[in-house]
LUMMI-699780 format. One record per atom (N, C-alpha, C): residue in one letter; x negated, y, z. Coordinates in nm, 2 decimals. Example, Ala and Ser with C-alpha at 12.3 -4.5 7.8 and 13.67 -1.06 7.14 Angstrom:
<atoms>
ATOM aa      x      y      z
ATOM  a  -1.32  -0.57   0.78
ATOM  a  -1.23  -0.45   0.78
ATOM  a  -1.32  -0.33   0.78
ATOM  s  -1.28  -0.22   0.71
ATOM  s  -1.37  -0.11   0.71
ATOM  s  -1.29   0.00   0.79
</atoms>
This chain:
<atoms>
ATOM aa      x      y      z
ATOM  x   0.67   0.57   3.34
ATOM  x   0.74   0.69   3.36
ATOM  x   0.78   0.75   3.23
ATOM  x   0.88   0.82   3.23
ATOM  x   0.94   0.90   3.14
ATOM  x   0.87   1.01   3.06
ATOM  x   0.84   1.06   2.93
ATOM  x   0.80   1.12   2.86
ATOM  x   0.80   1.30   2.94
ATOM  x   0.90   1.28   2.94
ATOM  x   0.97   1.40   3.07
ATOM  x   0.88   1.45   3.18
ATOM  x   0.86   1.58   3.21
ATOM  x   0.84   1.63   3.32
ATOM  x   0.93   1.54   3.40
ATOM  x   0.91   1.46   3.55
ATOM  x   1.04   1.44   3.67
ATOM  x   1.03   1.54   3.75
ATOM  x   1.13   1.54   3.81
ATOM  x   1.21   1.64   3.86
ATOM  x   1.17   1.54   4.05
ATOM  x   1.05   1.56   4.11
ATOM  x   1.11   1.46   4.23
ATOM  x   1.14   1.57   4.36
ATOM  x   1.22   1.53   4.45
ATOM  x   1.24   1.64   4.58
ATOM  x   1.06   1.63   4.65
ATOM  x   1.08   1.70   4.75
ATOM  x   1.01   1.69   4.83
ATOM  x   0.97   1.59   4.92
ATOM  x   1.07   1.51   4.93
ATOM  x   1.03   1.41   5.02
ATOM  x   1.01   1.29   4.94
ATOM  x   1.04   1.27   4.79
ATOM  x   1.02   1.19   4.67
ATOM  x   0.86   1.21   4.66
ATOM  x   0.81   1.36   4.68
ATOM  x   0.71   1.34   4.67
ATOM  x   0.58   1.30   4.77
ATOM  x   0.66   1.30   4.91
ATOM  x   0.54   1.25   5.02
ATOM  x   0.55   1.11   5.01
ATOM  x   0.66   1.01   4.95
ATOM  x   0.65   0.92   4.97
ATOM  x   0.52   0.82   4.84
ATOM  x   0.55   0.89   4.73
ATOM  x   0.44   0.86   4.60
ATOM  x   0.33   0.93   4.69
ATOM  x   0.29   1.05   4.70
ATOM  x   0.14   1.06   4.79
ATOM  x   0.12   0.97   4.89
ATOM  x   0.22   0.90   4.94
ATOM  x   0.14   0.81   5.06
ATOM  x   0.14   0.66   4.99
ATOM  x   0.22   0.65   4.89
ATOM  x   0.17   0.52   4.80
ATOM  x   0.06   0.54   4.68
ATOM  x   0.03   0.67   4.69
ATOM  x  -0.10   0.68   4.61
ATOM  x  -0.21   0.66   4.71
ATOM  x  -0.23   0.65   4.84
ATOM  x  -0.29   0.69   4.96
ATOM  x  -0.29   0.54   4.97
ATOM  x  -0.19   0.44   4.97
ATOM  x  -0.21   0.30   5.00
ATOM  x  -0.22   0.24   4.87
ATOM  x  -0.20   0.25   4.77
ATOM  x  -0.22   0.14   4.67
ATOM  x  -0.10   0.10   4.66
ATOM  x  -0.08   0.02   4.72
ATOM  x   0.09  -0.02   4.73
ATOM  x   0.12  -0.05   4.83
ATOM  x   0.28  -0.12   4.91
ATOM  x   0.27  -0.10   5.03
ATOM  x   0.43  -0.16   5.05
ATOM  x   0.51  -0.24   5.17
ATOM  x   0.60  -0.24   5.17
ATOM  x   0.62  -0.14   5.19
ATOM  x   0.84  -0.14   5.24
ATOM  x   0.87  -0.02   5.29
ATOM  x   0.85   0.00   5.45
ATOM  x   0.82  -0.10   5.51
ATOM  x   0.79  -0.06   5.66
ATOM  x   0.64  -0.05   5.63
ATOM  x   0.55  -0.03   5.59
ATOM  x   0.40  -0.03   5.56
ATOM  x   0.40   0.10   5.50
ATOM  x   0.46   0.16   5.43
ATOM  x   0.51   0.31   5.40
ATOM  x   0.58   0.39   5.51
ATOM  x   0.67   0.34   5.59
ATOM  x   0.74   0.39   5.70
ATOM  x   0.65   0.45   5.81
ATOM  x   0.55   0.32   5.80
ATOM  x   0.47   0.35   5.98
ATOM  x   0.32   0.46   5.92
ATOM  x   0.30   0.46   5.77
ATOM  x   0.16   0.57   5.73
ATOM  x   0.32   0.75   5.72
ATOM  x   0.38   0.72   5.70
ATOM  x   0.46   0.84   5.69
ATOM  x   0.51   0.86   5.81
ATOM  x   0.52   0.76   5.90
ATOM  x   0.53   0.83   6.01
ATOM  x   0.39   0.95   6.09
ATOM  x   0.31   0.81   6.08
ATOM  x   0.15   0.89   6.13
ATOM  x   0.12   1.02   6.05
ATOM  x   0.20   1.09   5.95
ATOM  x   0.20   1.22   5.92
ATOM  x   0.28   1.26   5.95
ATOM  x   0.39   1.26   6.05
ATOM  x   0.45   1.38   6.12
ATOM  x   0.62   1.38   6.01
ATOM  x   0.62   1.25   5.93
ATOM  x   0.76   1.18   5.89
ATOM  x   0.83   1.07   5.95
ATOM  x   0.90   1.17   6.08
ATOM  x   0.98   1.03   6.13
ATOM  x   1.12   1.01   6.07
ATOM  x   1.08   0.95   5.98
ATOM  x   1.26   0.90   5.89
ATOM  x   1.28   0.74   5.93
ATOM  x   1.41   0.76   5.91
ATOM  x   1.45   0.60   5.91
ATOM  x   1.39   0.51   5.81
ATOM  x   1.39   0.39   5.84
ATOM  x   1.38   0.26   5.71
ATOM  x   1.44   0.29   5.63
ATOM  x   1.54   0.30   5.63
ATOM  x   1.66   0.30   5.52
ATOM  x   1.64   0.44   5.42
ATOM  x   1.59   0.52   5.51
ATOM  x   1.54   0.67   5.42
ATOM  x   1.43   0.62   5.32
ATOM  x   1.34   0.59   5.38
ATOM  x   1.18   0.58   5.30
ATOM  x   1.24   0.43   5.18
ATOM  x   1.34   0.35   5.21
ATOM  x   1.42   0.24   5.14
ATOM  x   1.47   0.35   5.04
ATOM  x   1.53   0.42   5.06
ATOM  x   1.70   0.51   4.94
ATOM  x   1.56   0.59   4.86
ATOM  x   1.42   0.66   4.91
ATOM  x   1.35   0.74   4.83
ATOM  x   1.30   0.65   4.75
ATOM  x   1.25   0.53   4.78
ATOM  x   1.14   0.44   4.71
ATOM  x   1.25   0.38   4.58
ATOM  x   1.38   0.37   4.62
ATOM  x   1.48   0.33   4.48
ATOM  x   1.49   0.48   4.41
ATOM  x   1.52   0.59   4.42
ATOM  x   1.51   0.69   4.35
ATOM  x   1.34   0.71   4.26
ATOM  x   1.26   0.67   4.32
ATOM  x   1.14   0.67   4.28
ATOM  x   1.16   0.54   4.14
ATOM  x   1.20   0.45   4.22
ATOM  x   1.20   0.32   4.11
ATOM  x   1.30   0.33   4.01
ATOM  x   1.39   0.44   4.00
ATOM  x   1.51   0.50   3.93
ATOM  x   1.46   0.52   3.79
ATOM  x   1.33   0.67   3.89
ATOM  x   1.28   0.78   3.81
ATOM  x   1.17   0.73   3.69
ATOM  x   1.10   0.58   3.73
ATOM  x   1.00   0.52   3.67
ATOM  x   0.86   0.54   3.69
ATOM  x   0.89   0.61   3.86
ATOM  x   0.75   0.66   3.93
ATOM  x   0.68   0.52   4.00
ATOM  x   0.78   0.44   4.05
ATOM  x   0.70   0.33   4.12
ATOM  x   0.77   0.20   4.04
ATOM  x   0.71   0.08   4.10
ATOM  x   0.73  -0.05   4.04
ATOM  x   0.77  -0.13   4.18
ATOM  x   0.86  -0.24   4.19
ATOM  x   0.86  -0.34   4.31
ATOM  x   0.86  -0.48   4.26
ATOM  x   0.74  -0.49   4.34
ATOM  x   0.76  -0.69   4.33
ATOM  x   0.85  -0.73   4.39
ATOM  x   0.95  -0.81   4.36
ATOM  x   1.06  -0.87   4.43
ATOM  x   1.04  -1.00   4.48
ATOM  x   0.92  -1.08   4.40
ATOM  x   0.90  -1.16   4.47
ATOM  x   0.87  -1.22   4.57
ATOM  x   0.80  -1.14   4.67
ATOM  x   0.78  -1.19   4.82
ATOM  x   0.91  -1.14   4.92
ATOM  x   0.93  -1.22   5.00
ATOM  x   0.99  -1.17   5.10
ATOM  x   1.03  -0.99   5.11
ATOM  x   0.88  -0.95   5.19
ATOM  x   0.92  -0.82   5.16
ATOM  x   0.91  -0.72   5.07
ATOM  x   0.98  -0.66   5.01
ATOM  x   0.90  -0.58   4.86
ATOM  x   0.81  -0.53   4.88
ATOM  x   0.71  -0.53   4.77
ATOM  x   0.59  -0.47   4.78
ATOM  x   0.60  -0.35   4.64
ATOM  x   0.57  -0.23   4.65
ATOM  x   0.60  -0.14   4.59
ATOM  x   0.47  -0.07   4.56
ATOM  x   0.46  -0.04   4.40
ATOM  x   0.31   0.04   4.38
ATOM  x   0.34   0.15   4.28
ATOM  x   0.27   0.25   4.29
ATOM  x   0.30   0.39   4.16
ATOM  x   0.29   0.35   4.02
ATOM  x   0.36   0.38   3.96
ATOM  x   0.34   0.39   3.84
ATOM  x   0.29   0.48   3.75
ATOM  x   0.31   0.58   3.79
ATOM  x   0.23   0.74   3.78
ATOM  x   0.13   0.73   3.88
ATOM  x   0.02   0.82   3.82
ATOM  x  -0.11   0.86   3.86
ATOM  x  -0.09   0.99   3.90
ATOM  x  -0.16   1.07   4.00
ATOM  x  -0.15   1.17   4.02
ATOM  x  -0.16   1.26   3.97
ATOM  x  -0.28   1.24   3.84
ATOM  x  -0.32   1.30   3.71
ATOM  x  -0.21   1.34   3.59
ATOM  x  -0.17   1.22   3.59
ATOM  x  -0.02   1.20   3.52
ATOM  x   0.03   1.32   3.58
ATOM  x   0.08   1.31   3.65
ATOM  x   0.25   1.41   3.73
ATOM  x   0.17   1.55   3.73
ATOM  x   0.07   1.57   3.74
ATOM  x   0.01   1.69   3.72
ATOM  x   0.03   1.72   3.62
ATOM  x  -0.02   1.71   3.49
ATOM  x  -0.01   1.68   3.34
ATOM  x   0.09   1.72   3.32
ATOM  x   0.21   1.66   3.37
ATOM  x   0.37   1.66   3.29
ATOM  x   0.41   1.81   3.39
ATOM  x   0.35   1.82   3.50
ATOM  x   0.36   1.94   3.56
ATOM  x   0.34   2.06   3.50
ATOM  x   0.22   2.04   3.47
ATOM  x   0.19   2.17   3.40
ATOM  x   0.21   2.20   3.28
ATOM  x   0.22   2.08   3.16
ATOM  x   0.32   2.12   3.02
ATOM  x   0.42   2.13   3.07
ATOM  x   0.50   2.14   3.15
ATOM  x   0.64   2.20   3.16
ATOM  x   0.65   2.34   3.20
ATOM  x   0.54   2.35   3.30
ATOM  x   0.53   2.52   3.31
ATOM  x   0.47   2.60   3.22
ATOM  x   0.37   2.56   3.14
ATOM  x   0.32   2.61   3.05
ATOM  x   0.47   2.62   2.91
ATOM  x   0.55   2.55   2.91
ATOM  x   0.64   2.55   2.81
ATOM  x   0.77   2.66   2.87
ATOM  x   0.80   2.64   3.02
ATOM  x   0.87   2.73   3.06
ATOM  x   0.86   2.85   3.09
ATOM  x   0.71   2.90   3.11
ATOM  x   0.70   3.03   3.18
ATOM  x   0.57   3.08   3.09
ATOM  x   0.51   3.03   3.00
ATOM  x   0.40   3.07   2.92
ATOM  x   0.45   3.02   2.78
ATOM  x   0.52   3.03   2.71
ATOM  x   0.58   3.02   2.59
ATOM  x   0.48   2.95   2.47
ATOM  x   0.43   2.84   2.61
ATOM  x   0.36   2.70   2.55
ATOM  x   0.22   2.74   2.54
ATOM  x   0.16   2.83   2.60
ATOM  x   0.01   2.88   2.61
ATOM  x  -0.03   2.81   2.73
ATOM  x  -0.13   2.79   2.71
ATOM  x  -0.20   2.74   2.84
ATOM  x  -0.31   2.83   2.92
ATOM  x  -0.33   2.93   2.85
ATOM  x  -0.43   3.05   2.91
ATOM  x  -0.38   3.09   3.01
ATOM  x  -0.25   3.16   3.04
ATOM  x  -0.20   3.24   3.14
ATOM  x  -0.21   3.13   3.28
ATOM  x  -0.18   3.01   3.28
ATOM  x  -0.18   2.89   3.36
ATOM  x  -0.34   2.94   3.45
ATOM  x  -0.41   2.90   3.30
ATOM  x  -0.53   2.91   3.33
ATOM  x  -0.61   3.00   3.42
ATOM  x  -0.58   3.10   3.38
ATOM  x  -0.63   3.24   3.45
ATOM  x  -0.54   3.27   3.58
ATOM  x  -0.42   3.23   3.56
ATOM  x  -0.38   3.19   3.73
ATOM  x  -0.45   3.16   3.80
ATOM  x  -0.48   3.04   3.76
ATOM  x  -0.56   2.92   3.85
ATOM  x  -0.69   2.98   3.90
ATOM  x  -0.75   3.01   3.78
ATOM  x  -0.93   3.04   3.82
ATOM  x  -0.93   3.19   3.87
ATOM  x  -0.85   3.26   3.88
ATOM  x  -0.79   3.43   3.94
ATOM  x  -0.78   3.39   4.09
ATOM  x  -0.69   3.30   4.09
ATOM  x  -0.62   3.31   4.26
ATOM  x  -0.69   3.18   4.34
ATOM  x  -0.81   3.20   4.31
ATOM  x  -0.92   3.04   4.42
ATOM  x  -1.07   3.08   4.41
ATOM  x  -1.15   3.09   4.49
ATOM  x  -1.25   3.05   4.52
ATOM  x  -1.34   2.95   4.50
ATOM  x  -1.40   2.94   4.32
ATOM  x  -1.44   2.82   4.32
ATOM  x  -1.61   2.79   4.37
ATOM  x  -1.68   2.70   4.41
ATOM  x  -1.81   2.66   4.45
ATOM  x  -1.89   2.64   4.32
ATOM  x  -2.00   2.67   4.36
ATOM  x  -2.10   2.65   4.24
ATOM  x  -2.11   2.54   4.15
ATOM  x  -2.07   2.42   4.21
ATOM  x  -2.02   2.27   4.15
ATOM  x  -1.95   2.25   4.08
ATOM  x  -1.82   2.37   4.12
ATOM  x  -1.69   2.35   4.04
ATOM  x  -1.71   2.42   3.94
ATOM  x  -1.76   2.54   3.95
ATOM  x  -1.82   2.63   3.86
ATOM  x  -1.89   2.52   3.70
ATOM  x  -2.03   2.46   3.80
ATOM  x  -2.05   2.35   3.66
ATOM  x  -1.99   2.28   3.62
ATOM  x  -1.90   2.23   3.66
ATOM  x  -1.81   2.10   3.68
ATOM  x  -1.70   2.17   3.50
ATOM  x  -1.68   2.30   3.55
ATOM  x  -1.60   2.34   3.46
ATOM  x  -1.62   2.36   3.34
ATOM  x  -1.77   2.43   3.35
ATOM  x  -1.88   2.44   3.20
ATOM  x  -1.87   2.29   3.14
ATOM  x  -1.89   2.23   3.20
ATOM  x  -1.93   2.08   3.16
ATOM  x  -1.80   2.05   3.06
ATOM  x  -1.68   2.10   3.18
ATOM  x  -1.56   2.07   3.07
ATOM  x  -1.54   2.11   2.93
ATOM  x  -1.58   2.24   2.97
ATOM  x  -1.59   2.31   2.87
ATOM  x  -1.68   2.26   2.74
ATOM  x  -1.75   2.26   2.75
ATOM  x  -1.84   2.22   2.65
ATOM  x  -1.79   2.08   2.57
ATOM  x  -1.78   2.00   2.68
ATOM  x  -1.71   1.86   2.60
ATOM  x  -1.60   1.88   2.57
ATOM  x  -1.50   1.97   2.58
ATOM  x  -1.36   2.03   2.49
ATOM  x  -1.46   2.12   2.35
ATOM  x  -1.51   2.17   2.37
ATOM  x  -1.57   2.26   2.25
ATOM  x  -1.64   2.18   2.14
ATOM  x  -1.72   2.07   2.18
ATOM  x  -1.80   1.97   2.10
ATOM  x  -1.64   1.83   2.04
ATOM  x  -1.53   1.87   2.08
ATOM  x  -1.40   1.76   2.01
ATOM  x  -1.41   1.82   1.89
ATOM  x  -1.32   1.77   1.82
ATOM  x  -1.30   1.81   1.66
ATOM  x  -1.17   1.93   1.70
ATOM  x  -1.12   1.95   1.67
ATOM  x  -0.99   2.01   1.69
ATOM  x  -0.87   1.99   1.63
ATOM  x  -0.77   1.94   1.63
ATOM  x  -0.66   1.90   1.52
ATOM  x  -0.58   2.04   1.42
ATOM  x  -0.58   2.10   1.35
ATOM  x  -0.46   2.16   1.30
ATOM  x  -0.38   2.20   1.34
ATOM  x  -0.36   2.35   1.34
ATOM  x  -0.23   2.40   1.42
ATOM  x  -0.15   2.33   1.37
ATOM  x  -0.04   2.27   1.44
ATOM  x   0.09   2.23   1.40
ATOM  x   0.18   2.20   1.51
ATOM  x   0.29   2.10   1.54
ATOM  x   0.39   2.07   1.62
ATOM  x   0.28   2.04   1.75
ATOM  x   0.31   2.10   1.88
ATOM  x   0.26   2.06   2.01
ATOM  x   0.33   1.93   2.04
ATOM  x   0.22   1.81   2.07
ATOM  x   0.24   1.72   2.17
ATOM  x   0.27   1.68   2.32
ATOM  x   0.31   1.66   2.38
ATOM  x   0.29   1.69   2.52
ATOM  x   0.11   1.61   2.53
ATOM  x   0.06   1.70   2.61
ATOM  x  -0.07   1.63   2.64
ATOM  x  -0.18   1.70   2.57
ATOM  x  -0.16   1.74   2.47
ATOM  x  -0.24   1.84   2.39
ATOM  x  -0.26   1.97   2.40
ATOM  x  -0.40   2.04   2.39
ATOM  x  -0.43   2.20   2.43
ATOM  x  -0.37   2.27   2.34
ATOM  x  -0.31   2.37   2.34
ATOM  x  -0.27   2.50   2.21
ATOM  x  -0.38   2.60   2.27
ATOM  x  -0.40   2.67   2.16
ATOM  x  -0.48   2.79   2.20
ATOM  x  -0.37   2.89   2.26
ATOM  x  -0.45   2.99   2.36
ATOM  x  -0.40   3.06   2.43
ATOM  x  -0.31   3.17   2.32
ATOM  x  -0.41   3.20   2.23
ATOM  x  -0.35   3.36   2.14
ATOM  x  -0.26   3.28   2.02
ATOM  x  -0.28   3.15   1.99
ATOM  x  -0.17   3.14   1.90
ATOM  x  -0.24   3.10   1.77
ATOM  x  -0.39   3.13   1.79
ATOM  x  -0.47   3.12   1.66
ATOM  x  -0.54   3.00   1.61
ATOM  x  -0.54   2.98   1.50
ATOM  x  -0.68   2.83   1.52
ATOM  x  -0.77   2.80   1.54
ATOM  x  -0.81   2.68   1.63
ATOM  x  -0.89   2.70   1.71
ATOM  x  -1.03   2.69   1.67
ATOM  x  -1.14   2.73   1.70
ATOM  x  -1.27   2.76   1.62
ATOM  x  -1.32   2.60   1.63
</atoms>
């Protein structure tokens, strides 16, 4: 996949969730799990998305067998990732705090997630930290702009 945030529609994207959901899968072996969610599209539809997918550099096809067999190439981790540096670059002027406090403002987290997140925390706090300088995609900036302790 592309360095790039992708841009996929919505129905680009139930088809990568239901091949992250099967591992890989022809296109009638994708057709009949998208149908049992309440996607009744043609062959030829879940066919035209899975080439837009294989366009975008989201999926891979063996051509080898008979029928193609198609698997993700993005992780869902991934497309999350390139998700959120793009909105953090678009609408947080490359901070990741405001994201942040979205997130943990607008949910209800459990006691688990609660540790789950210290945990994170901690093991982000015990890294070294690199030098303010040019942002990478994939890399934290501090929220205020400042260096980081």
């Amino acid at each position: 996949m592309s360095d790039g945030p992708q841009v996929l529609s919505e129905s680009e994207l139930d088809v990568l969730k239901t091949l992250w959901e099967l591992g890989s899968g022809t296109v009638r072996e994708l057709n009949a799990a998208l149908t049992r969610k309440g996607r009744n599209w043609a062959y030829t539809t879940v066919q035209t998305l899975l080439a837009r997918l294989e366009a975008k550099g989201c999926v891979a096809c063996d051509r080898e067998a008979t029928a193609h067999r198609f698997r993700p190439m993005v992780s869902r981790d991934d497309l999350l990732q390139q998700r959120l540096i793009a909105l953090e670059q678009d609408l947080c002027e490359g901070a990741a705090m405001p994201l942040v406090h979205a997130l943990v403002a607008g949910h209800r987290f459990s006691a688990e997630e609660i540790a789950e997140f210290r945990r994170i925390l901690d093991e982000h706090e015990a890294q070294p930290h690199p030098q303010a300088g040019p942002r990478k995609p994939g890399a934290s900036k501090p929220a205020s702009g400042k260096k980081p302790s």
